[in-house]
N, C-alpha and C positions, 0 to 999 in steps of 0.2 A: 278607683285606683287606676292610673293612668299606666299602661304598657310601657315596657323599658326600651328601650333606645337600644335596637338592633344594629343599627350603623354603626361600626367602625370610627372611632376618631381619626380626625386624619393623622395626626403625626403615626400612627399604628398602620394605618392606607400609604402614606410615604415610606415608613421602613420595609413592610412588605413589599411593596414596590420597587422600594431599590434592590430589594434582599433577591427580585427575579428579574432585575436587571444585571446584576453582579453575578447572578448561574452563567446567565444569558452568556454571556460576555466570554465568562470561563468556558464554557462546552465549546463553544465556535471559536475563540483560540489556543484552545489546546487541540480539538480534530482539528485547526490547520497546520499547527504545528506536528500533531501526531503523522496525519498524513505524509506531508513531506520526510517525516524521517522514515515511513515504511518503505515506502518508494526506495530510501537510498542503502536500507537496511536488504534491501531486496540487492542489490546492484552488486551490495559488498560482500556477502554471502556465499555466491557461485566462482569466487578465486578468480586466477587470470582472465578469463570469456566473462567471467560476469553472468549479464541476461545474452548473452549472444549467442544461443545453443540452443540445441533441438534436441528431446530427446524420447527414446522409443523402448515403453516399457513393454514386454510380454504378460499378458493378463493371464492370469493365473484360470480362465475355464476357456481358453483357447482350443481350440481343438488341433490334434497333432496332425491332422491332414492337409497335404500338399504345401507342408510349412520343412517340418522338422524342427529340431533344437538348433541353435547360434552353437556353431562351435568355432574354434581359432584358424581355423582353413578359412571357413566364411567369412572370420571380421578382419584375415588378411586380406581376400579379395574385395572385400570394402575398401580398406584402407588402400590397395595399390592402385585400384580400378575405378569403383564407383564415389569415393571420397577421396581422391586424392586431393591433397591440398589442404585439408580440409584434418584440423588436430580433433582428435578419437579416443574417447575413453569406453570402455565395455566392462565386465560383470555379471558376477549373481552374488545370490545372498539367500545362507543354511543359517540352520540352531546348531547349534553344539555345545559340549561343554571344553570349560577351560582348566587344566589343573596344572596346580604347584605344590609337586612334596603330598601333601596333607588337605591342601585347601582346593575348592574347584568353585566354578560359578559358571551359570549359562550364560552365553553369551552369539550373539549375531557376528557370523563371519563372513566379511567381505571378501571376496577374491577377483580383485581389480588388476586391470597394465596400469603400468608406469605413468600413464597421460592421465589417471581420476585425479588426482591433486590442483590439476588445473583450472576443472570444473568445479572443485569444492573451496573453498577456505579452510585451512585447517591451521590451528595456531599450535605448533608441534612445541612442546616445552624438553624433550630431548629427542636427539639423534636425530636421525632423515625417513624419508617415505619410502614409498619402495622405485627403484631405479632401472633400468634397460638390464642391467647386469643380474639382479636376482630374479629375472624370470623363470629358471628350474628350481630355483633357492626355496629350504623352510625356512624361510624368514619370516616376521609378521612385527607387524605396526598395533598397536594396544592405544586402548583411550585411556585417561588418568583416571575413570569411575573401574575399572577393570582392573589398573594397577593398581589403585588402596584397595580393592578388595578382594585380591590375591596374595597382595607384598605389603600392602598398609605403606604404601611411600611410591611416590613418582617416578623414584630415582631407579631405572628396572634394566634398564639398557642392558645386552649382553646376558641378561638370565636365559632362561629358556620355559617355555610352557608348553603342554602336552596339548595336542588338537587330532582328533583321531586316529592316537592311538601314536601318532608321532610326536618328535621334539620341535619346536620349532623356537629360533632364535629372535629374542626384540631386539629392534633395529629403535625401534622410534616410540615416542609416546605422544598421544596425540590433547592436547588440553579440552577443558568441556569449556564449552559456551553457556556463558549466564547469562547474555541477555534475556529479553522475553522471551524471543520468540526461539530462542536454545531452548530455555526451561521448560514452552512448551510442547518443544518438538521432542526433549529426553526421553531416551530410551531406559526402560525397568530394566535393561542387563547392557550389560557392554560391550564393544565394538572391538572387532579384529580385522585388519587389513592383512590380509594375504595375497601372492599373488596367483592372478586368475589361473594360470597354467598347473599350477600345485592343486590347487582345490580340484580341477574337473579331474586333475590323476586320479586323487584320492577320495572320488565321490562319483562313482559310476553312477552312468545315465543321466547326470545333470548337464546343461546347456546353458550358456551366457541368456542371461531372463532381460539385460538393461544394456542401452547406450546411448553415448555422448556424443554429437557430433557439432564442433563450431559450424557457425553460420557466419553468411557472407553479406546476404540480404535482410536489410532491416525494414525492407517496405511491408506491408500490410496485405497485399495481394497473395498469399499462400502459398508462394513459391518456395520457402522452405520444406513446408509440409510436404509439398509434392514431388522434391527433390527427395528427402528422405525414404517417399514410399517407392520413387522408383530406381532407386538403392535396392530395399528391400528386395522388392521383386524382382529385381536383377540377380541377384542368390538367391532363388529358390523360397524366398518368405512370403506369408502374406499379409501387408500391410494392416488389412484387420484384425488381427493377433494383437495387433500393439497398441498401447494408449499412447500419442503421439503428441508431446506438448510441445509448443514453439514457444520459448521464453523469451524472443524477442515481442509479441505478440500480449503476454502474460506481462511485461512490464508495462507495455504502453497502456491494458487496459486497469493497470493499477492503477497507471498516473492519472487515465482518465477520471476517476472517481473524485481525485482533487481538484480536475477541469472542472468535471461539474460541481462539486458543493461551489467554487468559486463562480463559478457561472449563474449558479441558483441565488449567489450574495449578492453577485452584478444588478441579478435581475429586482432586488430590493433598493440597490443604491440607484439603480433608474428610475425605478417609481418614485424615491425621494424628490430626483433631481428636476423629474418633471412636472412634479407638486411644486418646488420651488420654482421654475419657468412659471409654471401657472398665476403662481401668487405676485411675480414681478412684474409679471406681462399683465396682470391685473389690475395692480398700480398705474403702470405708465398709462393704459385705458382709462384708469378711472382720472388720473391725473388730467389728460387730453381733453375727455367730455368736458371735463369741469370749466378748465381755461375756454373752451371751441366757444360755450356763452357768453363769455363777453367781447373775445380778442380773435384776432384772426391769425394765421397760421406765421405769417412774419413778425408780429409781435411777439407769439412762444416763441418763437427762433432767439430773435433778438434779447428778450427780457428773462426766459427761463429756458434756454438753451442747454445752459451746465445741470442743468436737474434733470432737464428729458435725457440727453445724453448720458447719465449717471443711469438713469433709469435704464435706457436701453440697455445701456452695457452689463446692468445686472440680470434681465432678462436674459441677454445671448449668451453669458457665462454658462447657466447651468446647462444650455442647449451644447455647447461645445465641450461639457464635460460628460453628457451623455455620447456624443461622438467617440470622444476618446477612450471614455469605459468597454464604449460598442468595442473598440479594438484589442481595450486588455484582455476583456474576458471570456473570446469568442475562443475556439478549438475546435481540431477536427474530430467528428464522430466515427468512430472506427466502431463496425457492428460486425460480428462474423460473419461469412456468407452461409452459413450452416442455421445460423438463426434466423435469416429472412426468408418469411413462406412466399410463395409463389402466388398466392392467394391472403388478402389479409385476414378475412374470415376463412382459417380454416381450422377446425375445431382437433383434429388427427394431427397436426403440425405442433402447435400446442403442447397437446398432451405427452406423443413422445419428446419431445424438446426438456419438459420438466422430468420425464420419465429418466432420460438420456443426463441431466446433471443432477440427479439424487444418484444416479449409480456411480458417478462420477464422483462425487463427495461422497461415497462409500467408499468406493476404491481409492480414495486418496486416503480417509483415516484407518485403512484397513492395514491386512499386514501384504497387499500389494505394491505400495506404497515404497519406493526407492529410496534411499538417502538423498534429500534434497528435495522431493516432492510435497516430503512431510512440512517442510518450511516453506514451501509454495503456499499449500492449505491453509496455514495459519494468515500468512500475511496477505490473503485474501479475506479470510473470516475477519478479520484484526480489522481491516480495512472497510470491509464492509459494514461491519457495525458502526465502526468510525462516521461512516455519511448519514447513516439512519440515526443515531443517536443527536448528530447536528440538527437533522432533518425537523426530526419528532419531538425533540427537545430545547435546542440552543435557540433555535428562530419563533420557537412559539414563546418560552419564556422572554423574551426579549420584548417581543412584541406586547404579550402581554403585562410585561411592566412598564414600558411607556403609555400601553394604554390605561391603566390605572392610576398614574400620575396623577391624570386628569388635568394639564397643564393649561393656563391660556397661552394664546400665540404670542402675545410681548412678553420677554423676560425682563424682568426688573435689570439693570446693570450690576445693581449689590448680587444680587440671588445668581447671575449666569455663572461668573467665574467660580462659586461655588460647584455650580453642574460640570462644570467644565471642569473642575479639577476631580471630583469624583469620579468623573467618567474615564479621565485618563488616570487616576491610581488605582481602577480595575482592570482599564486595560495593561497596565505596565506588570499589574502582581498575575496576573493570567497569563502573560508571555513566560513574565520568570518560572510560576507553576510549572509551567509546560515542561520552560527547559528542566529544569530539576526533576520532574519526573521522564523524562527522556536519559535524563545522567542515570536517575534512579537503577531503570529498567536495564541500565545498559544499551537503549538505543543509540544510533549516531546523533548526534545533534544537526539538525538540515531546520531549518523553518522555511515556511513560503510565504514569501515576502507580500507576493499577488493576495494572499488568502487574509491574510492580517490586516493590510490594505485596503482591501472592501468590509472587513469587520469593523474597523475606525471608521468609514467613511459613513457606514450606515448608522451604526454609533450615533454620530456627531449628528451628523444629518436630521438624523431621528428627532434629536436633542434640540436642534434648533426651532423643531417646530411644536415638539411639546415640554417648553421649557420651565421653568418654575423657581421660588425661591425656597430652596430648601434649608432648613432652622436646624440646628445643631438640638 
């Protein structure tokens, strides 16, 4: 009895094949499109400033020596002295509870100036924020998850709710955010804006724990940072107390992450380009040897002139499109100076460095963690995963579905535009995927254009040299 036939038929090796050319396709354009919308979801998120701010949180096992608390004496002398110029939002943030009549809920209270609105986004669905004028005021700003579930309705304006023990008037209601990266920054209780001045009355021995301060420089050389610490220590603070993020700093190394997966695709469409160079400048050699036996160099001129020249110019094309690539896909490296050891083997440098960002990504999902911080960490995580998943999955299936093809180098003319249209109805339903799940989510819709670009090019490329007739 003869052994059964392990192999695969091929049309079952051709679906499969396409079926991880078609992931392929999908993973690498939707992380370029996802990417680009993080980036702009990042941008739109921090209100007026945007990423143009620096901000200084007090770490919760700070030690009270030769610091003290942030009180409103010190973040005047910020504001008139050491930042002037320069628009300032400050704060902290207690538990408390909130009650109406009958009903109460825990909730996180803010007691922010006037200027937090600037630094946040906030889509108020009534009234206004808090103003210059209610700074001795009980007023308070409520989120819409805190108004259904004290009043069961949005509509709250002018009630009044109890906050230690006082009345305090709503002024505003502030809407929740569904996008993603809302959903996954929401808070299990709801949010109250009060102002700073009222809270530290009515909550002895607290201290403004967070602040805002716009930034002017957007260069990479750490002068924000160093500007903020000698703020600080200009009032009596000491700069190590505080977890200091430059969010001009924080956007670019988002966007870097989309330099590079594009950079990493470049570096696939050059390998094509110069496989192509190879196989053209192959030709015209092989072509040359063959005519140099019987005819001399003016005869080719004369008699097969327009084919060598046809030839060259297919040769120098893909040379001059790896120039051009060189240009799209190149960017600058921006590495912190805090991360480069002084020694590249050095095993102490290292260790605290990974020591120093696990306590960092503690302290961001902890309850250290600011308003707004919390959505820094996501659409880092978000993003990160975003490159790795392209990484570890979109360019390996890719790869390994053309190489399972198993294609010869000539495509039949019936069989290519078959390939050719398959290949572009994955990429056209992968674009739209994307966007529809970007609507989905709530993100903004951004694609990048550079990202999708080298996704086609390698695509095609790829296609050209293991192409095949593929049978319905």
């Amino acid at each position: 009895m003869k052994p059964g036939n392990t192999q695969p038929s091929q049309p079952q090796s051709a679906k499969a094949a396409c079926l991880m050319l078609a992931l392929g396709i999908l993973l690498l354009t939707v992380s370029s499109v996802l990417g680009e919308s993080l980036s702009a979801q990042m941008t739109g998120i921090y209100g007026l400033h945007q990423t143009h701010k620096i901000t200084a949180v007090r770490q919760e096992d700070a030690g009270p020596a030769g610091s003290g608390p942030l009180t409103l004496a010190k973040m005047g002398q910020l504001a008139q002295y050491y930042l002037d110029g320069h628009d300032l939002a400050y704060g902290t943030k207690v538990s408390a509870t909130a009650v109406y009549g009958n009903n109460q809920s825990p909730v996180q209270v803010l007691g922010v100036n006037d200027r937090y609105r600037q630094f946040h986004t906030m889509n108020l669905m009534a009234g206004s924020f808090l103003t210059p004028g209610h700074g001795n005021q009980q007023v308070a700003v409520i989120d819409e998850q805190l108004a259904r579930s004290l009043f069961g309705s949005g509509n709250v304006t002018g009630l009044e709710i109890e906050l230690f023990g006082r009345k305090f008037t709503i002024i505003g209601v502030a809407g929740e955010d569904n996008s993603l990266t809302g959903s996954l920054a929401a808070q299990e209780t709801g949010t109250v804006y009060i102002p700073i001045a009222k809270l530290l009355e009515l909550q002895e021995g607290s201290g403004i724990t967070f602040l805002e301060a716009e930034t002017k420089d957007s260069g990479t050389t750490g002068s924000n940072t160093a500007f903020l610490e000698g703020a600080l220590t200009a009032i009596g603070q000491d700069p190590g107390a505080y977890r200091i993020t430059d969010y001009t700093m924080e956007i670019l190394l988002l966007k870097q992450k989309n330099h590079l997966r594009n950079f990493l695709a470049g570096v696939v469409v050059l390998g094509l380009l110069f496989n192509l160079f190879k196989k053209k400048a192959r030709e015209v050699y092989d072509f040359l040897r063959s005519e140099l036996r019987e005819k001399y160099w003016g005869e080719i001129f004369r008699q097969d002139g327009g084919r060598l020249f046809s030839g060259l110019v297919k040769a120098v094309l893909p040379l001059g499109g790896m120039l051009a690539l060189g240009f799209l896909i190149r960017f600058p490296l921006y590495i912190a100076p805090e991360n480069i050891p002084q020694e590249l083997i050095d095993l102490s440098f290292w260790a605290d460095l990974l020591e120093n960002r696990l306590k960092a990504s503690f302290q961001g999902g902890g309850f250290g963690a600011f308003p707004g911080e919390d959505l820094l960490y996501i659409l880092q995580g978000i993003q990160n995963w975003n490159l790795l998943l392209s990484l570890i999955l979109g360019w390996p299936l890719l790869g390994r579905g053309l190489h399972r093809l198993n294609i010869p180098l000539n495509i039949p003319e019936k069989g290519a535009w078959k390939m050719e249209l398959f290949f572009c109805a994955c990429l056209i339903m992968a674009l739209l995927l994307g966007m529809g799940i970007l609507l989905a989510v709530g993100m903004p819709l951004a694609s990048d254009g550079k990202g999708i670009f080298l996704v086609f090019a390698a695509v095609f490329l790829a296609a050209g040299f293991k192409g095949r007739t593929i049978k319905n």
